[in-house]
Structures are given as structure tokens and as C-alpha cells.
Steps between C-alpha positions, in 0.01 A plus 500: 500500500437639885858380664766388322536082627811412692509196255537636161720277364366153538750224501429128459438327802452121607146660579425502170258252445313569785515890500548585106558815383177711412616824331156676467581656167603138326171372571209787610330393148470128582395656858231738356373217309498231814309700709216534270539145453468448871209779561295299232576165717462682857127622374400160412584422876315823647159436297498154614612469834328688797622815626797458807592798752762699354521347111602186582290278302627693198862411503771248333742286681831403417527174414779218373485633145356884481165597652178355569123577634463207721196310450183724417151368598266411203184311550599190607854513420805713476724713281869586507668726233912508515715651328882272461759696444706242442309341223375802389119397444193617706308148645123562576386184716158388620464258789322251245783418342485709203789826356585728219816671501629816339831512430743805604624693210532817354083603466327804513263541834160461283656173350611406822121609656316346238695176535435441873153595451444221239658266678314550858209464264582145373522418829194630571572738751264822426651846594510826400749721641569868483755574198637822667804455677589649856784665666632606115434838367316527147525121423282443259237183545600139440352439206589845334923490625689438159759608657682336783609150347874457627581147662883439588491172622845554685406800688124340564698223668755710659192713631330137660856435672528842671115393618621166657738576644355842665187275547728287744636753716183694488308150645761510759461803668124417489571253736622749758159657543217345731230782411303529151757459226406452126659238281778609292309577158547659193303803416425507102367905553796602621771214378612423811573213749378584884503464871315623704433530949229669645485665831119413615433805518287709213642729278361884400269475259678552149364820336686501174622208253770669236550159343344489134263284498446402851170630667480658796272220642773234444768692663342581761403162585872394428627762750218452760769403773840575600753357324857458436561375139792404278611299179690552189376651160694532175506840462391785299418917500773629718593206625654363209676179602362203731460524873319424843304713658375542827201712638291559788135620465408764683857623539590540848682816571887457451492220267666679212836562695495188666858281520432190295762249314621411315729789418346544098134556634382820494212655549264629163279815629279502203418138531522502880698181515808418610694307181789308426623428168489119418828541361623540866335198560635278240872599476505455874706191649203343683151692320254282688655682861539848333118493413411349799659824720332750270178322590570472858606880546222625285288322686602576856510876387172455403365344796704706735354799412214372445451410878398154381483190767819352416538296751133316453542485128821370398702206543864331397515413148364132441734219455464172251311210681540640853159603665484869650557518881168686679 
């Protein structure tokens, strides 16, 4: 583990149900196994919905109950594939009126592949996607992965919790932005929930994608413009515990030793993000605030250095029912 966390010993909070404990060792199998689950749902989305700058079309949103595509155009009516995470079953809905649904248990990926193929196909929704996942070093294909079949349907819930509520404060500092944000989305590649603000301006042109399983062509067009990105992932490699990150692409000089807060967050030189562990988050007396100043600091170091427009692009966070002053 890079950095021992200030919060080692987690103690029960009256956070718990909204920020639950996610030790990444208790659950990374049930992990390994979800995000196959969700790269076989996410592809469904990408070879049927037309291509949006920067990913976007690709992604899952949080939802009331786990994840979900959003509608997905079909001729003449729509699709929507969710996983509940409360119920534990995986709903595949057509505009029409008609569903299957697959239900959440311990599977193996090619089970759980061949499933949601079968049942798009009662439905009648034709699609072929491609069975080799991204972002995760020799996986094997979908329909070939014996392997991964873990599903802990207490740490798949506790997982969707730490979502929601990051989803809310995440939404919130959205608000504070009046240039080109994106929506706060879930990443199935990568396993992660995101933010993201743009400067305008454009971005070097990438020259290199590391990431297994990510062409250089998508990357590029991902990173085509300057941006200053964060979120929270569950972990994993070196970083072997959950926590929020916080990057800015192309790094502006000085970033690395800039001040942020809160006082856990440090800054990862082999990522090139700043992180805080999400235990700092959750054992904290008010976690919704203490995430919100990581973002804002990040942010501002970001755009400080960055020499972005600050003044034309941002604004005071948005308030319930109460119209923005101009």
C-alpha cells in the first residue's frame, strides 16, 4: 500500500448507512466480478448509442437502486438495462412495455454474458458486442471467464451507497461551474464514478494510452481538452483501499506540491493525482463538507495553475428552488 491512511482503524459512525465501510480486501472478488458485469452492460450501451465527445454516451448513472444506462435508442423505441442493488436482480426494459430480468447472484462472467445476451434477444434487441474487456490486464473474453463469479450482496450494496451518496456531493459541485461540465457518470472501464470541467481551451494531443485495453484513438479523443477531473474508485494495485482522486490533464507545472485539503489528501506521483482515502471521508463528522473541500482545492489548484478563466467560468454553488442571479 503507497501511504499508510490516517484512518486505519475504522470506528462505527452514525454515517454508516450512508458511507459504509468498503475494506477492499473483504470484497475485491465480488468487485472483480461486478465490473465485468458492468463492462458487458456498458458495451451494450456503446454499440447502440452514437458516439459523444469524450465517452460520454458510454457510461452508467447512479440511480435510486444501483446503476443504469438511461434509455438507449432502438428503432422506434427504447432500452434501459439497470442493475438494483438493492434487490439484487438485473431489469432489461423496452419502451413497449416488455422486460426480462437476471437476478444478482453468485455466477460466473460467461453465465452472466450469456444470460443478458439471451435475454436482449427475447426482447428483440439485436447486438453483438466485443467480449474483450478494457482497462483490465489479461482478462480473458466474456464468454470464455470461468473464473470471476463472486457476488456479496452486502458489499454490492454497500458499494451502490458509497455511489449515492458521492453521486450527491459530486452533482453539487457541478453546479458551481458555468463552462462545459460532464454529468457525474460511472465509468465501467475504469470502475469509477466522475466529474469532470473543462477549460475551453484544447488540450496536447495525447501520444500514448498505457491503459490495457483502451486505444489510443479513444483517449485521445477523451483528453482532447483541458480538464480538471475527479471522483472516487474502489481501489486496487497500489492503491489498495477506496479513495477520491483528483487530476488535471495536461498537468500544469506545480500541481504536484500544491496545498490542498483536506489534511489526508496527498498527492500519488505515479498516478498523477492528488488522493484522499475514503476512509477520511467517512469517519469524518460532516463527510459531505470534507469531500466537498478536497474538490474545491483540487480544483482551484488545478485551475490556478492552469491559468484558466476563473472568473468567466465559475459560479456559487446552486441552491434548491432558488433561480441563479446573472
Amino acid at each position: 500500500m503507497i501511504r499508510e491512511q490516517r484512518t486505519t482503524r475504522v470506528s462505527a459512525t452514525a454515517n454508516d448507512a450512508a458511507w459504509p465501510a468498503l475494506p477492499y480486501a473483504a470484497w475485491q472478488d465480488t468487485y472483480a466480478t461486478l465490473h465485468l458485469w458492468t463492462q458487458i452492460v456498458g458495451k451494450v450501451r456503446l454499440k447502440l448509442t452514437p458516439w459523444l465527445n469524450h465517452s460520454w454516451h458510454v457510461t452508467l448513472y447512479v440511480t435510486a437502486r444501483g446503476l443504469g444506462t438511461g434509455p438507449i435508442a432502438l428503432d422506434g423505441r427504447d432500452l434501459s438495462i439497470d442493475f438494483d442493488f438493492i434487490d439484487h436482480v438485473l431489469l432489461l426494459r423496452t419502451s413497449d412495455g416488455q422486460f426480462r430480468q437476471i437476478m444478482l447472484r453468485p455466477v460466473t462472467v460467461a453465465d452472466f454474458y450469456a444470460e443478458v445476451m439471451a435475454a436482449l434477444a427475447d426482447l428483440g434487441v439485436a447486438v453483438r458486442i466485443d467480449e474483450m474487456p478494457n482497462e483490465i490486464a489479461g482478462a480473458p473474453r466474456f464468454g470464455e471467464d470461468h473464473v470471476h463469479a463472486a457476488y456479496d450482496r452486502d458489499f454490492a450494496n454497500r458499494h451502490f451507497r458509497v455511489l449515492a451518496s458521492t453521486r450527491r456531493v459530486l452533482a453539487h459541485f457541478r453546479t458551481g461551474f458555468l463552462g462545459k461540465a460532464s454529468p457525474v457518470h460511472f465509468f465501467w472501464g475504469s470502475f469509477d464514478l466522475a466529474v469532470t470541467r473543462f477549460s475551453g481551451r484544447s488540450a496536447p494531443l495525447l501520444t500514448a494510452s498505457s491503459t490495457p485495453g483502451l486505444p489510443l484513438a479513444v483517449a485521445r479523443e477523451a483528453y482532447s481538452h483541458e480538464v480538471s477531473s475527479a471522483g472516487f474508485w474502489p481501489g486496487g494495485g497500489p492503491i489498495d483501499y477506496p479513495a477520491y482522486y483528483s487530476y488535471a490533464y495536461p498537468e500544469p507545472a506545480g500541481f504536484a506540491a500544491a496545498k490542498v485539503r483536506p489534511a489526508a489528501a496527498f498527492y500519488f506521483g505515479d498516478y498523477g493525482q492528488f488522493i484522499l482515502p475514503y476512509d477520511a471521508v467517512r469517519t469524518a463528522s460532516e463527510p459531505e463538507a470534507q469531500l466537498m473541500e478536497f474538490l474545491q482545492s483540487t480544483y482551484a489548484a488545478a485551475a490556478d495553475l492552469g491559468k484558466w478563466d476563473r472568473n468567466a467560468l465559475e459560479c456559487a454553488l446552486g441552491e434548491k428552488g432558488k433561480v441563479r442571479a446573472t
